[in-house]
PDB file of N, CA, C and O in Angstrom:
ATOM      1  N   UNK A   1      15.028 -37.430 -60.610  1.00  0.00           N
ATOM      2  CA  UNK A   1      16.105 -38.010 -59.842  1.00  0.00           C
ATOM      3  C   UNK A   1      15.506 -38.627 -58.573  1.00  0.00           C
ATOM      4  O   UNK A   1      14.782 -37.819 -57.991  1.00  0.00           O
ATOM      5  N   UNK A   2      15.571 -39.502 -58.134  1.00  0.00           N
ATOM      6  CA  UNK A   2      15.656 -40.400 -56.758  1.00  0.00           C
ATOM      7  C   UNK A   2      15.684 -39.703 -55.624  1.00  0.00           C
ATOM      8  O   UNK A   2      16.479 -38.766 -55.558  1.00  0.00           O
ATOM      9  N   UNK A   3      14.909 -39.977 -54.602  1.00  0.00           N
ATOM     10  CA  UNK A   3      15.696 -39.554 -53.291  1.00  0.00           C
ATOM     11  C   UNK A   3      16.727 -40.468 -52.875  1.00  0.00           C
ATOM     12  O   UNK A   3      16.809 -41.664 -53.155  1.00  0.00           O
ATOM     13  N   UNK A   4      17.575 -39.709 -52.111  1.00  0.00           N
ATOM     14  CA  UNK A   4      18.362 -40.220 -51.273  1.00  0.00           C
ATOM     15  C   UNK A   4      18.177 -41.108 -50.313  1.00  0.00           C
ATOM     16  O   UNK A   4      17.500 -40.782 -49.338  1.00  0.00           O
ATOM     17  N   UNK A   5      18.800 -42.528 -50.413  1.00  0.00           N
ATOM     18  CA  UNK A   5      18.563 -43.239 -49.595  1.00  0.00           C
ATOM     19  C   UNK A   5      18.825 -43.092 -48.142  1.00  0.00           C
ATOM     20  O   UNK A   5      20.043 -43.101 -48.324  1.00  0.00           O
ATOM     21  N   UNK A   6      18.732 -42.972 -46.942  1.00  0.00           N
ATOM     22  CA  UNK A   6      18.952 -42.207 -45.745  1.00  0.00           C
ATOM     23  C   UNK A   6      18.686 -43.110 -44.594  1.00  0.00           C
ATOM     24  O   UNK A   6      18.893 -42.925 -43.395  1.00  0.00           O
ATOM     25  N   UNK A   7      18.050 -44.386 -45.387  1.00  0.00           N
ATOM     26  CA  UNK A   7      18.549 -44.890 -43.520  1.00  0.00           C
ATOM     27  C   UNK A   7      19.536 -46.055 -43.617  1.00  0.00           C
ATOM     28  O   UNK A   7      19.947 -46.472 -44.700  1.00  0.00           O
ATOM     29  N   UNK A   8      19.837 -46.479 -42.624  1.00  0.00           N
ATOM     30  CA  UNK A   8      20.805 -47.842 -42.428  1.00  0.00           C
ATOM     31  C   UNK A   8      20.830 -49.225 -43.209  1.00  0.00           C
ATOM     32  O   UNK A   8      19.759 -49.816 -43.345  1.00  0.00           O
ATOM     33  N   UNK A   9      21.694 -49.632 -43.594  1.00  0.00           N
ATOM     34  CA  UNK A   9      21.263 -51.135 -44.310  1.00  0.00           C
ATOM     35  C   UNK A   9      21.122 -52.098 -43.455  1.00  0.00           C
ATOM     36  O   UNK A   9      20.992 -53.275 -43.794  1.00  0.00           O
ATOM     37  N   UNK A  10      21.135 -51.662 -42.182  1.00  0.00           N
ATOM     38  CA  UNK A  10      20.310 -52.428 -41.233  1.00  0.00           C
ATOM     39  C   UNK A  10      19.238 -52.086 -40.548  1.00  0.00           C
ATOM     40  O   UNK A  10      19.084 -52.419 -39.373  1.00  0.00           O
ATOM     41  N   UNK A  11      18.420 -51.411 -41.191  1.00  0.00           N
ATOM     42  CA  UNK A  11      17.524 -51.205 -40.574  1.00  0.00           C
ATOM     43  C   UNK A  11      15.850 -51.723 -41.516  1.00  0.00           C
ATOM     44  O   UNK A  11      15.630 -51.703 -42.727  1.00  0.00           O
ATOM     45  N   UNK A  12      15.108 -52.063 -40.585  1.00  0.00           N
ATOM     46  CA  UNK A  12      13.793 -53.053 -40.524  1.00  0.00           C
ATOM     47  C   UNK A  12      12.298 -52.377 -40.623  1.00  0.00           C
ATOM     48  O   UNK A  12      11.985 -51.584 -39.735  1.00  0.00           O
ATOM     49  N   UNK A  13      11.666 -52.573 -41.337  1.00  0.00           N
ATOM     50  CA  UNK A  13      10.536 -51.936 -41.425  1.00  0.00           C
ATOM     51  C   UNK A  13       9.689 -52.312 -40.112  1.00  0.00           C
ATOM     52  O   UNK A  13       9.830 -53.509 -39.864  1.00  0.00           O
ATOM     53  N   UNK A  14       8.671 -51.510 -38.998  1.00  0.00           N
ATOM     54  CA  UNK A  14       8.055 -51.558 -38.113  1.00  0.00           C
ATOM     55  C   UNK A  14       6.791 -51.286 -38.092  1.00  0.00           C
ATOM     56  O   UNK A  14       6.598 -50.465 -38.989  1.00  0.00           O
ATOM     57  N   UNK A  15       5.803 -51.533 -37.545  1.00  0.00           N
ATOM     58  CA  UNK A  15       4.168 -51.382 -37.104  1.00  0.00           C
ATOM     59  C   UNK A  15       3.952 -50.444 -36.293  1.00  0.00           C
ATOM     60  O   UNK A  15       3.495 -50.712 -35.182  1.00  0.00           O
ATOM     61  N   UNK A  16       4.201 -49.278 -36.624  1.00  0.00           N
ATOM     62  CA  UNK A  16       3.599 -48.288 -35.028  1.00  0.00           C
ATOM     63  C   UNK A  16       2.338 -47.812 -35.514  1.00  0.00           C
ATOM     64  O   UNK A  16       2.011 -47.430 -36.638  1.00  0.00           O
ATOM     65  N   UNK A  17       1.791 -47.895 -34.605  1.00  0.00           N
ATOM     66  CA  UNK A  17      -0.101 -47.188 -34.639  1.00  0.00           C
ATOM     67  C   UNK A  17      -0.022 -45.959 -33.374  1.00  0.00           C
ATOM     68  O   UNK A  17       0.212 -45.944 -32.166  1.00  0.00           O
ATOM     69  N   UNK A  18      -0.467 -44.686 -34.752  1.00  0.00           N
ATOM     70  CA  UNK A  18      -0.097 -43.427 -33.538  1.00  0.00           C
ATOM     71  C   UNK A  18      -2.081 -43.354 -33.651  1.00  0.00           C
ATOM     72  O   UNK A  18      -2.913 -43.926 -34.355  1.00  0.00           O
ATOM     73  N   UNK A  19      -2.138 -42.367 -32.583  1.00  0.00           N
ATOM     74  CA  UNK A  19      -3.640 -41.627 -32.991  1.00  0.00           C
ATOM     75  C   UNK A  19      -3.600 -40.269 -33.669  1.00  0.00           C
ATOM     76  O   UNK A  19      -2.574 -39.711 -34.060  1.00  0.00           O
ATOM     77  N   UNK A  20      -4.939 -39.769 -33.769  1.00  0.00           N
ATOM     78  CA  UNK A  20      -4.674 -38.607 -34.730  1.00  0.00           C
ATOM     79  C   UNK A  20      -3.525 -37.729 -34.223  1.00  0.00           C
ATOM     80  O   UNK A  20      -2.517 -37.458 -34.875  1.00  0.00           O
ATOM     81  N   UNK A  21      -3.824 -37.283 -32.871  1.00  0.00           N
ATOM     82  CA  UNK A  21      -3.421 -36.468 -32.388  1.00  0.00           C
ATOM     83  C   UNK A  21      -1.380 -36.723 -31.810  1.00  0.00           C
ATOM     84  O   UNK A  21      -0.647 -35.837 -31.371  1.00  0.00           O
ATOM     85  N   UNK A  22      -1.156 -37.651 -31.960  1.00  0.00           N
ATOM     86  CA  UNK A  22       0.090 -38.257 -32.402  1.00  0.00           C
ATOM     87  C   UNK A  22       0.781 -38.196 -33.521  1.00  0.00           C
ATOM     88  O   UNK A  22       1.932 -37.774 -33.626  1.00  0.00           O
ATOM     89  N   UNK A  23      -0.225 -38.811 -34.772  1.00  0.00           N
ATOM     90  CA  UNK A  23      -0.088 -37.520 -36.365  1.00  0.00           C
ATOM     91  C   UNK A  23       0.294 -36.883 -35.989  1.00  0.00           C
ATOM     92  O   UNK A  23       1.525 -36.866 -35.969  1.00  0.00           O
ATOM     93  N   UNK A  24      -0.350 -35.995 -35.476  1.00  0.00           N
ATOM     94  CA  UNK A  24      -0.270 -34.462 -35.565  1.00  0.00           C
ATOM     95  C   UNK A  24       1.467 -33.977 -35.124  1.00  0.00           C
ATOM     96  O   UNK A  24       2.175 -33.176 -35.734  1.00  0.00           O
ATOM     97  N   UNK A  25       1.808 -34.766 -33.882  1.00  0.00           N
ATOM     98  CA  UNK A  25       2.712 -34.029 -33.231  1.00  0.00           C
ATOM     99  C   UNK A  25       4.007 -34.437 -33.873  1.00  0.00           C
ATOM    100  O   UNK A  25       5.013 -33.785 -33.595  1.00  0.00           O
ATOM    101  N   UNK A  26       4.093 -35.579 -34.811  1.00  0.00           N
ATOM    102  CA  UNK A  26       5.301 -36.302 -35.894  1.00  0.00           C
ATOM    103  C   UNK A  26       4.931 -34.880 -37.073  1.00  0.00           C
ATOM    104  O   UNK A  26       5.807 -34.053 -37.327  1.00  0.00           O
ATOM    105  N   UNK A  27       4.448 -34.852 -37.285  1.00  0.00           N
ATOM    106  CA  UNK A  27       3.996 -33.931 -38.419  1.00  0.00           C
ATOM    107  C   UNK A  27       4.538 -32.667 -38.269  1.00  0.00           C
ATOM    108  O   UNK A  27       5.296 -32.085 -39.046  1.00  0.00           O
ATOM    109  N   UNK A  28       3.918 -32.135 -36.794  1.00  0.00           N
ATOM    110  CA  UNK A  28       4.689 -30.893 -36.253  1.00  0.00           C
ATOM    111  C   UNK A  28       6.266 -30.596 -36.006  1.00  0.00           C
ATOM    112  O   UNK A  28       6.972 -29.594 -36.113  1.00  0.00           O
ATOM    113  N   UNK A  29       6.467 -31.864 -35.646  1.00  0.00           N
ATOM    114  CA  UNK A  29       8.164 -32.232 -35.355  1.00  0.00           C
ATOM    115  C   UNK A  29       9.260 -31.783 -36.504  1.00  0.00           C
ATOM    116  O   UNK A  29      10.288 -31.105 -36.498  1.00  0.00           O
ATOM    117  N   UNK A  30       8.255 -32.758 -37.823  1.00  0.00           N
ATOM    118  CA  UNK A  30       8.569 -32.577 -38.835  1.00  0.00           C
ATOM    119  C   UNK A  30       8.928 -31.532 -39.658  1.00  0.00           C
ATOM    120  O   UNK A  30       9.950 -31.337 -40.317  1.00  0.00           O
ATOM    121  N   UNK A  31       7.611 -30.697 -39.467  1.00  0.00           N
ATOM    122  CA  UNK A  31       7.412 -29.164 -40.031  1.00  0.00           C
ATOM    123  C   UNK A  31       8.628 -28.266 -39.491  1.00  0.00           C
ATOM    124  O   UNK A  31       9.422 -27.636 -40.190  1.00  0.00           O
ATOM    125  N   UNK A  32       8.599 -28.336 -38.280  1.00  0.00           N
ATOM    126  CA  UNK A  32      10.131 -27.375 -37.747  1.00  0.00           C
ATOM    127  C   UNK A  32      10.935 -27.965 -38.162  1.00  0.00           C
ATOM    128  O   UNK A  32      11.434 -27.397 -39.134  1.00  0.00           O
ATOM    129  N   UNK A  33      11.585 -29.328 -37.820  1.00  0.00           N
ATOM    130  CA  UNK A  33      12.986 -29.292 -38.709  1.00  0.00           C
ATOM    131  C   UNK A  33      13.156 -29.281 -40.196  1.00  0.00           C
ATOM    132  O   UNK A  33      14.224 -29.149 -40.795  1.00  0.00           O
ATOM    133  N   UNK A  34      11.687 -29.475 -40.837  1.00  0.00           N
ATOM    134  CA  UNK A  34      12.465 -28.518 -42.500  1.00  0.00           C
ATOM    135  C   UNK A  34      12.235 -27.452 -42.344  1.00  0.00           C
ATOM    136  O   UNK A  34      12.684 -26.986 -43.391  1.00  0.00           O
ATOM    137  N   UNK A  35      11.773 -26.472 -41.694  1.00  0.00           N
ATOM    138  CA  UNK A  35      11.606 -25.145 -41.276  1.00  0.00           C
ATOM    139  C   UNK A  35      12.983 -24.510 -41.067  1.00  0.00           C
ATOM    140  O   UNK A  35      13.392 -23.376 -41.317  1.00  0.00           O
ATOM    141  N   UNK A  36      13.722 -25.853 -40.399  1.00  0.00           N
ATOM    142  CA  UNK A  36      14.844 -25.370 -39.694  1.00  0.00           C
ATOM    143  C   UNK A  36      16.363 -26.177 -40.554  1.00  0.00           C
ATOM    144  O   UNK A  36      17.461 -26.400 -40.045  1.00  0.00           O
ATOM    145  N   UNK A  37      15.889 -26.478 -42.019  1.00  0.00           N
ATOM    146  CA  UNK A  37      16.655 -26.936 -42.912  1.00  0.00           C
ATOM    147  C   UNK A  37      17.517 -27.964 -42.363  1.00  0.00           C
ATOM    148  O   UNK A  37      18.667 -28.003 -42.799  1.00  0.00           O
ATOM    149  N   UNK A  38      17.018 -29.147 -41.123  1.00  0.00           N
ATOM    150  CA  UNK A  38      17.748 -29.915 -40.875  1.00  0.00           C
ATOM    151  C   UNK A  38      17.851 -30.823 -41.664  1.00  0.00           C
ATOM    152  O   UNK A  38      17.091 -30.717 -42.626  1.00  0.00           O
ATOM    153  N   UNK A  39      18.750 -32.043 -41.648  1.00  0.00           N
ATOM    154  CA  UNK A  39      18.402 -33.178 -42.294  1.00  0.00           C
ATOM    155  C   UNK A  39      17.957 -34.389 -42.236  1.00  0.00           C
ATOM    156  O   UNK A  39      17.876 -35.260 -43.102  1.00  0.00           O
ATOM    157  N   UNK A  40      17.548 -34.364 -40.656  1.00  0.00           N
ATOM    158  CA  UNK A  40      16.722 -35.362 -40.407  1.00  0.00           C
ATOM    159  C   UNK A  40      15.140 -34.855 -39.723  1.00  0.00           C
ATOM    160  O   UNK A  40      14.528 -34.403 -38.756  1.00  0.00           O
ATOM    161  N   UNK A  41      15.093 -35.405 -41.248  1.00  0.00           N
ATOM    162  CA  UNK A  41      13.291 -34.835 -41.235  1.00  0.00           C
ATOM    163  C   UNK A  41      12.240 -36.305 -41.685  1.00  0.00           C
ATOM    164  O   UNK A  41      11.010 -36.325 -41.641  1.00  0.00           O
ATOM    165  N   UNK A  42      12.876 -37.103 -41.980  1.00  0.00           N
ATOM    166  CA  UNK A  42      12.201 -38.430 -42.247  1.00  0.00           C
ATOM    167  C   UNK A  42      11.444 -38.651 -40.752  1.00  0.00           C
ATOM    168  O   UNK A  42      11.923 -38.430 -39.640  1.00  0.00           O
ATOM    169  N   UNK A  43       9.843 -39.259 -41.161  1.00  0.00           N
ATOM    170  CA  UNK A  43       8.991 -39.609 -40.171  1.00  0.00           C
ATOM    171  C   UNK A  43      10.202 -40.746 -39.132  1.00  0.00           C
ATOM    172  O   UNK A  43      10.357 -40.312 -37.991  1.00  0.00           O
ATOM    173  N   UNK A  44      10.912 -41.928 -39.417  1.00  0.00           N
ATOM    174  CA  UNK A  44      11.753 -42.509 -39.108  1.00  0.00           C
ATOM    175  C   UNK A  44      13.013 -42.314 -38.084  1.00  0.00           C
ATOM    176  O   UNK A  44      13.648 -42.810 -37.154  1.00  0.00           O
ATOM    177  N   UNK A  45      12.911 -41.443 -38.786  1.00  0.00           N
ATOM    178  CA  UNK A  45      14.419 -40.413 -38.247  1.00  0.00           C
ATOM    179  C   UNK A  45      13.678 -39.772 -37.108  1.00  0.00           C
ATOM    180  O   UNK A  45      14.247 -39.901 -36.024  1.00  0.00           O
ATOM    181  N   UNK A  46      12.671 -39.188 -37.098  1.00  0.00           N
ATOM    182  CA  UNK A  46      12.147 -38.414 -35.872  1.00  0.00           C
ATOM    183  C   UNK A  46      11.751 -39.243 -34.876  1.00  0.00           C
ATOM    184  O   UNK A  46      11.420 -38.756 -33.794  1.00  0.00           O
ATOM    185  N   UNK A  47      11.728 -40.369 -35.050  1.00  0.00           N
ATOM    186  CA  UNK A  47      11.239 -41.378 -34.554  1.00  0.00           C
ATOM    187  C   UNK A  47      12.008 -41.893 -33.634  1.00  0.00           C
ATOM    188  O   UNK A  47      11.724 -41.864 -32.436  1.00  0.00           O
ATOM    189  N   UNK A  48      13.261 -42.515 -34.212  1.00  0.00           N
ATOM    190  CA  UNK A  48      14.480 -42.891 -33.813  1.00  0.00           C
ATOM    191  C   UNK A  48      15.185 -42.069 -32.946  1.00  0.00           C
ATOM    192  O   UNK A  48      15.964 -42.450 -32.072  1.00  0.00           O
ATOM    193  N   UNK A  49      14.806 -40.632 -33.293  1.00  0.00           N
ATOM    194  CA  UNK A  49      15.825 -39.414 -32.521  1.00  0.00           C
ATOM    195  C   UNK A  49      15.046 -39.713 -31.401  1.00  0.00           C
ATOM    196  O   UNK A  49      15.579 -40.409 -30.537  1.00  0.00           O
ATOM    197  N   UNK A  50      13.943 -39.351 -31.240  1.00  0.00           N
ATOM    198  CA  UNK A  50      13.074 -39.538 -29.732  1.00  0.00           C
ATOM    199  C   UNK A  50      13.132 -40.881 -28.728  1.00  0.00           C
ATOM    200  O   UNK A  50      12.931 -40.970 -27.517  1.00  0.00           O
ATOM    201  N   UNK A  51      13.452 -41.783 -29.625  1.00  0.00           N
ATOM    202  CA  UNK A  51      13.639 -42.785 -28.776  1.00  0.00           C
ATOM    203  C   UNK A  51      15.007 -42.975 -27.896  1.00  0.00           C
ATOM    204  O   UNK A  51      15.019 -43.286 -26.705  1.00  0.00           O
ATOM    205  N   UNK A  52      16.285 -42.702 -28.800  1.00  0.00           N
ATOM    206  CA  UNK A  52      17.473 -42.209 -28.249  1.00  0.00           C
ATOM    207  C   UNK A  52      16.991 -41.105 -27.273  1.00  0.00           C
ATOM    208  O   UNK A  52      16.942 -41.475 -26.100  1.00  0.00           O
ATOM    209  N   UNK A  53      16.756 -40.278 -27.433  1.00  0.00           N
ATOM    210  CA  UNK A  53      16.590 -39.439 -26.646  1.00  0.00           C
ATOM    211  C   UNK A  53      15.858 -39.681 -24.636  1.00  0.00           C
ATOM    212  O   UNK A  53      16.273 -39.358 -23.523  1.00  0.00           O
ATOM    213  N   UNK A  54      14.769 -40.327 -25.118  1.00  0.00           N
ATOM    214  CA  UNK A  54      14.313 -41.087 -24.171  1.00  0.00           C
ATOM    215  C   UNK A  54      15.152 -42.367 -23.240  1.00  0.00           C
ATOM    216  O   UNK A  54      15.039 -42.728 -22.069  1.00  0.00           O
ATOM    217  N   UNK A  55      15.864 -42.745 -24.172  1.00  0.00           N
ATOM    218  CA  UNK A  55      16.802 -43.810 -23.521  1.00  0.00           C
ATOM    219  C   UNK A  55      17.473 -43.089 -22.812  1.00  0.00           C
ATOM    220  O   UNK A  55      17.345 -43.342 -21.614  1.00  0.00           O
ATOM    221  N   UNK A  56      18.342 -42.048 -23.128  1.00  0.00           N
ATOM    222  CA  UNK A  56      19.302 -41.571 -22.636  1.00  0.00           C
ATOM    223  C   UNK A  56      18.989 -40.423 -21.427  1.00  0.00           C
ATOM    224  O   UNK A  56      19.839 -40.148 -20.580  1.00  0.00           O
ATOM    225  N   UNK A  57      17.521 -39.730 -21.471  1.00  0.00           N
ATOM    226  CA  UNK A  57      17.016 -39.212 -20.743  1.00  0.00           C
ATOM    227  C   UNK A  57      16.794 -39.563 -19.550  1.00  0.00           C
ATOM    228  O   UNK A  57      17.515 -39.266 -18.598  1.00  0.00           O
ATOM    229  N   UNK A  58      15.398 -40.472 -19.481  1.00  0.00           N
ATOM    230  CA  UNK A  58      14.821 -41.061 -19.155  1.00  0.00           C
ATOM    231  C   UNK A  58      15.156 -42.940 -18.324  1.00  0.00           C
ATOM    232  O   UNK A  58      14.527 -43.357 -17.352  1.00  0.00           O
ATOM    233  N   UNK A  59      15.796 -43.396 -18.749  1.00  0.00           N
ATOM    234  CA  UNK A  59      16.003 -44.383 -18.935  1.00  0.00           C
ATOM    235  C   UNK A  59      18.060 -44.329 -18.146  1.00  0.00           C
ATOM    236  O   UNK A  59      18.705 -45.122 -17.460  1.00  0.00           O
ATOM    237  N   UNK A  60      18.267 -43.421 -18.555  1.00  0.00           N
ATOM    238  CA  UNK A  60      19.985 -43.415 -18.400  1.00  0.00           C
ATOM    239  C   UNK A  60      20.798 -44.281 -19.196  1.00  0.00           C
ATOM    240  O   UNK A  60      21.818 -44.749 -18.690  1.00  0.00           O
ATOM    241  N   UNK A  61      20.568 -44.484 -20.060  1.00  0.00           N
ATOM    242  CA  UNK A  61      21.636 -45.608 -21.088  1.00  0.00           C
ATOM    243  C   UNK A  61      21.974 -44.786 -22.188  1.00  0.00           C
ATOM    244  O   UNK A  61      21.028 -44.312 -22.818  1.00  0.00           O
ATOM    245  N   UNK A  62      23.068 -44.531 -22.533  1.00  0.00           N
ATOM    246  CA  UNK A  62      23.946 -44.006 -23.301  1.00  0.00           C
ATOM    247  C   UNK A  62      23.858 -44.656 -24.475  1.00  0.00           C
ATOM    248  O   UNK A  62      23.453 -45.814 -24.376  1.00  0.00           O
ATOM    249  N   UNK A  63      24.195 -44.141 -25.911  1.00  0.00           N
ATOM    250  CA  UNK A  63      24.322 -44.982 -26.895  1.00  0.00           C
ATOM    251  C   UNK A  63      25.551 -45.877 -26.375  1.00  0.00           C
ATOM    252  O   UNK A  63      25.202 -47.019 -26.078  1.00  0.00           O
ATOM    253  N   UNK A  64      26.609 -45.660 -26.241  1.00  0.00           N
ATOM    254  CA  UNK A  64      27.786 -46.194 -25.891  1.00  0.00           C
ATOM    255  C   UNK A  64      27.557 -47.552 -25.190  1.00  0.00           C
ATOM    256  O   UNK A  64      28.015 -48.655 -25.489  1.00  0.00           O
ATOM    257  N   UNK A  65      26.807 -47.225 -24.273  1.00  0.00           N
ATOM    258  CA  UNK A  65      26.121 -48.588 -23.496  1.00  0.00           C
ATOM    259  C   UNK A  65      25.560 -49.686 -24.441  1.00  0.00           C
ATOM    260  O   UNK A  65      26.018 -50.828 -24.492  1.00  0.00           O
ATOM    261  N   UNK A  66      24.784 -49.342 -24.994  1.00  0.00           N
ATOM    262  CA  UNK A  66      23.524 -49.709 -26.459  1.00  0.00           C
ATOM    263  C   UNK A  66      24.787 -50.486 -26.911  1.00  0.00           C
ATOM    264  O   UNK A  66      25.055 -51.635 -26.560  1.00  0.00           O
ATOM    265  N   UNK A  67      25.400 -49.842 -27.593  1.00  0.00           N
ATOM    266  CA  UNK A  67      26.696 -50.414 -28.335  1.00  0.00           C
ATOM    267  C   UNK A  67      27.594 -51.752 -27.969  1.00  0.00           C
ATOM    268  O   UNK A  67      28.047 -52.727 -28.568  1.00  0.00           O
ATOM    269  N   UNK A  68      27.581 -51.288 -26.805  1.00  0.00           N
ATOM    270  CA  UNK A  68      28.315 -52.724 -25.796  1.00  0.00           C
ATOM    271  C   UNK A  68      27.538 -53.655 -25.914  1.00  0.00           C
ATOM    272  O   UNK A  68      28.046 -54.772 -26.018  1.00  0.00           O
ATOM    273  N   UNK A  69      26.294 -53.555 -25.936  1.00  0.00           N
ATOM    274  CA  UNK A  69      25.744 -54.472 -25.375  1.00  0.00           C
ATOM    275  C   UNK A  69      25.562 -55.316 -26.603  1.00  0.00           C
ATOM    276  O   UNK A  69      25.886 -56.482 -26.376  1.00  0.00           O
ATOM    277  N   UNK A  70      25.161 -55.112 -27.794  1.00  0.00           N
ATOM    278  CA  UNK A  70      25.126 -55.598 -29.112  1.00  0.00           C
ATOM    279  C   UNK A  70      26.804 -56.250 -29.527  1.00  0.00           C
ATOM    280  O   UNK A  70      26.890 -56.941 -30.542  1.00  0.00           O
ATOM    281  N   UNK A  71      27.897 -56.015 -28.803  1.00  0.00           N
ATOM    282  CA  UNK A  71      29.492 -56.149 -29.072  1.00  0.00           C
ATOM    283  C   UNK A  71      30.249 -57.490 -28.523  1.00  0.00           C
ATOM    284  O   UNK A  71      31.105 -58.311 -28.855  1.00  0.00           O
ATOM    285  N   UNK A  72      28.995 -57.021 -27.025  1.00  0.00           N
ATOM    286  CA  UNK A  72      30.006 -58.202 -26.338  1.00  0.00           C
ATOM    287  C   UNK A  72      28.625 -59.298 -25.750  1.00  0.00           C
ATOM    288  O   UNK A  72      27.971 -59.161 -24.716  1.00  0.00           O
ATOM    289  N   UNK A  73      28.491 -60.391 -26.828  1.00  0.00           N
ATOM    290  CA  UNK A  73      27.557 -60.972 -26.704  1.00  0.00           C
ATOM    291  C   UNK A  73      28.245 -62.431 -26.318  1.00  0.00           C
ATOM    292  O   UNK A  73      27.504 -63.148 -26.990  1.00  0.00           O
ATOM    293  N   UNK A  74      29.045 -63.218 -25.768  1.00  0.00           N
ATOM    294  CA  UNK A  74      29.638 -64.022 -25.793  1.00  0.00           C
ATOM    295  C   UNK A  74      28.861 -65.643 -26.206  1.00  0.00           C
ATOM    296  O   UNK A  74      27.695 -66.038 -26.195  1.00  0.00           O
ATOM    297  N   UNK A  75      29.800 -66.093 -26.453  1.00  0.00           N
ATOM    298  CA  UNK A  75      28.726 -67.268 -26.648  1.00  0.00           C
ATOM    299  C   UNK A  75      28.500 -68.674 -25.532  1.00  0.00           C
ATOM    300  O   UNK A  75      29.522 -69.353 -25.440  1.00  0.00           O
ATOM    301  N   UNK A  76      27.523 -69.082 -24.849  1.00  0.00           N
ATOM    302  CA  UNK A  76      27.073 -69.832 -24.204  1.00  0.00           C
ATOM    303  C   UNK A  76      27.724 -71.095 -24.532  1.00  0.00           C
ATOM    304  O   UNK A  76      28.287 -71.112 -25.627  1.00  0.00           O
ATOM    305  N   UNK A  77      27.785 -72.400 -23.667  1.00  0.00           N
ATOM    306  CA  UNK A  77      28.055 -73.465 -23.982  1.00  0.00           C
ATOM    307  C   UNK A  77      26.576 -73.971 -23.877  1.00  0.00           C
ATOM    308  O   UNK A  77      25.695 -73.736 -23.050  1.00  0.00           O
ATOM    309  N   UNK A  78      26.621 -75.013 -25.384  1.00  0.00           N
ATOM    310  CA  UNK A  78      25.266 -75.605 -25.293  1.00  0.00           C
ATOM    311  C   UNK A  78      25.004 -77.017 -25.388  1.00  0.00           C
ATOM    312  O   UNK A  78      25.975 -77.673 -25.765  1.00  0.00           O
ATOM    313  N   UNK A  79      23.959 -77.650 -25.146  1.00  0.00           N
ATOM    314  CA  UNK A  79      24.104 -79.344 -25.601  1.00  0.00           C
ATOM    315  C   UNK A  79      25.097 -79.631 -24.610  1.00  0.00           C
ATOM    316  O   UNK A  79      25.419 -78.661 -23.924  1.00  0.00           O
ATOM    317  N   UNK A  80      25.478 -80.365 -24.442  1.00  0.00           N
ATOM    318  CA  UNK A  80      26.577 -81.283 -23.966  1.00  0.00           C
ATOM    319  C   UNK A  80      27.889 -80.774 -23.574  1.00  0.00           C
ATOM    320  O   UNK A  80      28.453 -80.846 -22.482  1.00  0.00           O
ATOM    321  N   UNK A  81      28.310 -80.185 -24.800  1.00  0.00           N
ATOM    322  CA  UNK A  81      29.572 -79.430 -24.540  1.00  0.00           C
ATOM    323  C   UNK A  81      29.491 -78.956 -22.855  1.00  0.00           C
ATOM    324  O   UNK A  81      28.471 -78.908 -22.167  1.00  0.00           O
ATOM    325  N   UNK A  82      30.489 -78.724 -22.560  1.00  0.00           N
ATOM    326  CA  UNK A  82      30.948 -78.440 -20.955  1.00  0.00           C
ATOM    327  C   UNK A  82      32.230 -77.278 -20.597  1.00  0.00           C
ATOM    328  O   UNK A  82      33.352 -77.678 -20.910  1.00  0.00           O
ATOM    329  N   UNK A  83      32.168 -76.141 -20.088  1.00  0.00           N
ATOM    330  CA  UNK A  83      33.149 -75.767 -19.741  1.00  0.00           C
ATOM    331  C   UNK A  83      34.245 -75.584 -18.511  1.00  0.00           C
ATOM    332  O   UNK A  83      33.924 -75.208 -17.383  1.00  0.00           O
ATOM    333  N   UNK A  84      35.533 -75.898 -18.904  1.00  0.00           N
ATOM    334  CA  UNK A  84      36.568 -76.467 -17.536  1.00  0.00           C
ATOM    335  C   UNK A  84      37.010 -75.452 -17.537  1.00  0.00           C
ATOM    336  O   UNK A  84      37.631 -75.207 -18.571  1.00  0.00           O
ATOM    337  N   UNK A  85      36.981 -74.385 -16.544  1.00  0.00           N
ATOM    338  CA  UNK A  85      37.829 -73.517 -15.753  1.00  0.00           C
ATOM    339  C   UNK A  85      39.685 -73.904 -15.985  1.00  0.00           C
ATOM    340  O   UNK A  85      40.316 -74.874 -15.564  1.00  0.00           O
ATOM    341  N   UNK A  86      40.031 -73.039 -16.587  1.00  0.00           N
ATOM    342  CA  UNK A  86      41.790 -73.228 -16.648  1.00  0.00           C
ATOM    343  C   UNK A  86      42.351 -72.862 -15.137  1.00  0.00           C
ATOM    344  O   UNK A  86      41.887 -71.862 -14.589  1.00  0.00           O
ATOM    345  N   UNK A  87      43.199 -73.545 -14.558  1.00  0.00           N
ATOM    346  CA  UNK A  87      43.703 -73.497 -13.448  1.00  0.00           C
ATOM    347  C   UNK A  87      44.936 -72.715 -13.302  1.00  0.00           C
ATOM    348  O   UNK A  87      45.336 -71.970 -14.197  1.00  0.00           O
ATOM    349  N   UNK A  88      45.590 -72.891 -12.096  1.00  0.00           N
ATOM    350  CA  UNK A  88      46.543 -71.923 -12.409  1.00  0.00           C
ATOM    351  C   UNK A  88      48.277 -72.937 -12.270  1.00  0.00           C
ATOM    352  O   UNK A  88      49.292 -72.517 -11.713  1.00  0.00           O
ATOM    353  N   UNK A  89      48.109 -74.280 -12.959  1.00  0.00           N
ATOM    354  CA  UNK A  89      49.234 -74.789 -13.226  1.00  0.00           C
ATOM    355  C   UNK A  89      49.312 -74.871 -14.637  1.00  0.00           C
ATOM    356  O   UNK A  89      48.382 -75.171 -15.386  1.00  0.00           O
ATOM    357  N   UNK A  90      50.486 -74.584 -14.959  1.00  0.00           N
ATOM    358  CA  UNK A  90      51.321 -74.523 -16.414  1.00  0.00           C
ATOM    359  C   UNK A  90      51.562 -75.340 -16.914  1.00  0.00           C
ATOM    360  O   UNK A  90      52.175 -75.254 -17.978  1.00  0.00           O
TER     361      UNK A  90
END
């Protein structure tokens, strides 16, 4: 039988270069949470958790924030096009 597919259908394959000793500590991460029968035990997933984590730590941005910001992307006027301020006669 298959594994379970487990990450996002939006999500992108990436290039990270750890050193050994970076191995080591994804590996270790790893080892406790199936130790600890969680379910996010994918190298990926541990990956992702730490980075949230760091954002929100470190950094102070909330997923919620994250979220907005991907939501409310408005769109620019470009080329030529021009935008006129609506006034306040009816």
């Amino acid at each position: 039988m298959p594994r379970e597919k487990r990450l996002p259908s939006g999500a992108e394959q990436v290039a990270v270069y750890l050193t050994p000793v970076e191995q080591l500590v994804l590996q270790t991460i790893r080892a406790r949470r199936k130790s600890r029968e969680e379910e996010r035990t994918h190298q990926s997933e541990v990956v992702a958790d730490a980075l949230w984590a760091y954002l929100e730590e470190f950094e102070g941005i909330s997923r919620d924030e994250v979220s907005n910001l991907l939501t409310r992307s408005p769109r620019r006027a470009t080329g030529k096009m021009k935008l006129i301020p609506k006034t306040g006669r009816s």
